[in-house]
N, C-alpha and C positions, 0 to 999 in steps of 0.2 A: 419631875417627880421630886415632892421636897426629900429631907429628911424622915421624918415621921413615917409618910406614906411607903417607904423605902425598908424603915425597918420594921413597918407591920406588913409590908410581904414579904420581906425575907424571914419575920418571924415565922408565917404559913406553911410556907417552903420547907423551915425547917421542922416543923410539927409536921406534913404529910412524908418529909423523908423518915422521920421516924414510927409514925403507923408501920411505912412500908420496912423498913427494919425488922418491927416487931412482926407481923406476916410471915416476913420472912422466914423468920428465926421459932415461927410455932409449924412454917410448913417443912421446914428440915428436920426440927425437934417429932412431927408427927411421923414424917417419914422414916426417921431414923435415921437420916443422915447427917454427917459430917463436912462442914463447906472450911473448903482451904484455898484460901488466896495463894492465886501464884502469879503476883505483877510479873508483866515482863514474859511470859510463857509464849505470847503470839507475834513481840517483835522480830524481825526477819533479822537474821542474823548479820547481815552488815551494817545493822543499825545498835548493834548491842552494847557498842563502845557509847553513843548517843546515848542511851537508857542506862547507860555504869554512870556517867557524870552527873546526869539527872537524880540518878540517886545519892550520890556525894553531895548534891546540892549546888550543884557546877553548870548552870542554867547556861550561862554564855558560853560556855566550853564547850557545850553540848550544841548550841548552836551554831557555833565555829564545825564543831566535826561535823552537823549534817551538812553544809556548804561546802566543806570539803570533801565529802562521798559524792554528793548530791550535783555540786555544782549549780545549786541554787541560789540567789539571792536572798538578802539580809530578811526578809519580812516572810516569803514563801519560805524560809528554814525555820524563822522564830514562830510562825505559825505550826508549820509539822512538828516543831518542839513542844510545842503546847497541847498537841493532840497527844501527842506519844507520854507525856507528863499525865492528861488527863483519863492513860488509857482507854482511848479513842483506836489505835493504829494496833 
């Protein structure tokens, strides 16, 4: 995929995440409610130290700690890091 064709789909992308933004935010508005982000609410708590560095912006640190809870390997930690970064986990 060159260039060009790269960034006329990520342009798409970014126009239908905005529709759906806008949806969003007319079916809160219609309903009356109120949306409050709360990152971070559903990691299990031995991983909270993992998601505190993540939010310092301490990406390696954070994967050094899940290796060290986890006892995982470098690419299976840096992957759950990415999940739990992407709030995925």
């Amino acid at each position: 995929m060159d260039d060009k064709t790269l960034n006329e789909h990520l342009s798409r992308i970014a126009q239908a995440v905005a529709r759906l933004e806008r949806k969003t935010d007319f079916i809160l508005d219609h309903l009356n409610l109120t949306y409050v982000d709360t990152p971070g609410s559903n990691i299990p708590p031995e991983l909270r130290e993992v998601y505190a560095l993540l939010q310092q912006g301490k990406k390696l640190e954070a994967i050094k700690a899940y290796r060290i809870l986890t006892k995982a390997g470098f690419e299976a930690a840096r992957a759950a890091v990415d999940q739990i970064e992407m709030g995925q986990v």
